[in-house]
N, C-alpha and C positions, 0 to 999 in steps of 0.2 A: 617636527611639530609645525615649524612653519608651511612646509610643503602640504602637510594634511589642511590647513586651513586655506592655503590656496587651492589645492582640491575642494575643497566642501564649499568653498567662494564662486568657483565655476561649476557645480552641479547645483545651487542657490543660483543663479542666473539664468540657466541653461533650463530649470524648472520653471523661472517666472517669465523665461520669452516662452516656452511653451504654451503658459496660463495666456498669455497676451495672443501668442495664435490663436488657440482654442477659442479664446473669446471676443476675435476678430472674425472668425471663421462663422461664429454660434450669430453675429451681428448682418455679415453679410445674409447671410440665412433667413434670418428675421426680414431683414429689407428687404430681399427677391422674395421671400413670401407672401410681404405685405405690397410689395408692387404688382403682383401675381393675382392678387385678389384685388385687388384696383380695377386693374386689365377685365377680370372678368367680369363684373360691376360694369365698366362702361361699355363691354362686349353687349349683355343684358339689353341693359337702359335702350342702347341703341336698338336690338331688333323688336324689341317691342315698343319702340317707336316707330318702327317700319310698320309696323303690324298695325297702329292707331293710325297711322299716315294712309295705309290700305283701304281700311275700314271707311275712313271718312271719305275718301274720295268713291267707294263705293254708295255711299249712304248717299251723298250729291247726287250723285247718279240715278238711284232709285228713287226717290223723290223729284228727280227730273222728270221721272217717268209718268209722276199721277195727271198731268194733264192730257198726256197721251192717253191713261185710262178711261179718264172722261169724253176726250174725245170717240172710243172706241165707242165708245156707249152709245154716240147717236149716230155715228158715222153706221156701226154695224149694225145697231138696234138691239144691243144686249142689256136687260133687264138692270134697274136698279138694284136691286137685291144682290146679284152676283158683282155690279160694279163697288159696290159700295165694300161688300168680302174683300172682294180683291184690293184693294186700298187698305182696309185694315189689314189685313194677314202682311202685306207688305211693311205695313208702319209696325207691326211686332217683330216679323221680321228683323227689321232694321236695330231696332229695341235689345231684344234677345241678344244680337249679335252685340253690340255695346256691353252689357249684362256679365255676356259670356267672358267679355274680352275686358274688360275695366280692370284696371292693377293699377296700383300710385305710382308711375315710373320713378319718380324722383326720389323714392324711401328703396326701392328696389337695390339690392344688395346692403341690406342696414344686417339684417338676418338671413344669411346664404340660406339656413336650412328651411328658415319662414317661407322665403322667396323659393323655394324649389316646391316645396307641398303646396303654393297657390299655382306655380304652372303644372304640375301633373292636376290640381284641380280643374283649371282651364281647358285642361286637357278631354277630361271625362265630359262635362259641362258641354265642351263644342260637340262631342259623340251627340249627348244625349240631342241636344240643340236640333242638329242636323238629321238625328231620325224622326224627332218630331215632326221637322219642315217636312219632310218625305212623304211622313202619315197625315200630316192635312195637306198637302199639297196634289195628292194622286188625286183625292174626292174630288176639291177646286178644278183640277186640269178634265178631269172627268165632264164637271158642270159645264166649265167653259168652253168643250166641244160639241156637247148635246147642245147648250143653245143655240151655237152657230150653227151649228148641221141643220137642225129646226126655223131657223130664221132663213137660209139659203137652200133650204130645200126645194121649195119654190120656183127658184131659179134654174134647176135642173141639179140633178147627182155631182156633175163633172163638175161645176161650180163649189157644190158644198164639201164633196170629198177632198176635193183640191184645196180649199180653205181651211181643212182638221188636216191634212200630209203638213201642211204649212206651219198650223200652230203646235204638229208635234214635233216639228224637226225644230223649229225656236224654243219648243222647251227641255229636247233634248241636247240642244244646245246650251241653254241656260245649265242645266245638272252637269256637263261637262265642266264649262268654265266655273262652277261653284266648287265639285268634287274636287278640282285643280288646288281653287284657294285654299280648301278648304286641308287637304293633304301640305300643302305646302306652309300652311301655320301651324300645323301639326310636328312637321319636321324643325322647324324654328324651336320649337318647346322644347321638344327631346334636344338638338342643340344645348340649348340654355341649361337643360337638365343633365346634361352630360358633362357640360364644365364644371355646373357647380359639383357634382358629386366627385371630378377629378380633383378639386381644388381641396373639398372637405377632407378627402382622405389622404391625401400629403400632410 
């Protein structure tokens, strides 16, 4: 009798170190889980503060530019009308991309599944964004060559054609380094959307 109760004394023990693994095991778990989504959280935050970091320095930049516009305007003799487009289409520009790109970094990972349907939003947004620029942008580039070609025609062919070779290789220039950024914050999203979606289904 007494043997059976020291048996049944060491398989009552040998049960409750078990429960106390099991539920050291269930604890670590929980804590790499929850540090795991932490990680990703400030994974996030951070590249979409690269991405505001980007933006702004490019916005500086572009706005650097409008007095060079003005200048253009009497330096070349291009029309009011087209200087004044080009300044606005720019400060939409500028706009639009804000627009496209504005998220509350600091709420960013409150709600992983919230936070993932606003960057595939982001996503679609920059497409549509970037065709638009395309579609008034060709007309613009269009206008902006006929005037000069008309303004410098004067001066001889070799003059004017040499001044539209010029303003199209800067603006195939410009669609290069755009199409660049513009892929490259693209691939940051899918990133972003690729963690979170690794993290939700663990």
């Amino acid at each position: 009798m007494e043997t059976q109760n020291i048996s049944n004394s060491n398989e009552f023990n040998e049960l409750d170190d078990l429960r106390q693994q099991i539920n050291d095991l269930k604890s670590k778990v929980d804590q790499q889980g929850h540090l795991n989504e932490d990680l990703v959280k400030e994974t996030i935050k951070g590249k979409m503060n690269d991405v505001h970091r980007t933006l702004t320095k490019l916005g500086i930049v572009a706005l650097a530019t409008i007095p060079l516009i003005i200048f253009n305007k009497y330096y070349i003799g291009l029309s009011w009308p087209l200087t004044i487009v080009t300044i606005a289409l720019l400060v939409a520009f500028l706009i639009s991309d804000y627009l496209v790109n504005k998220i509350d970094v600091s709420h960013m990972g409150d709600d992983m599944i919230q936070t993932a349907n606003k960057l595939v939003k982001m996503k679609k947004n920059r497409i549509i964004s970037r065709n638009v620029s395309y579609a008034i942008g060709i007309p613009w580039a269009i206008w902006y060559c006929y005037e000069f070609f008309m303004l410098h025609f004067s001066d001889g062919a070799t003059v004017a054609w040499g001044g539209i070779v010029a303003i199209v290789i800067g603006i195939i220039v410009g669609l290069i380094v755009g199409q660049r950024l513009f892929n490259k914050m693209q691939r940051t999203n899918d990133e972003m959307i690729d963690q979170i979606k690794e993290l939700t289904s663990e």
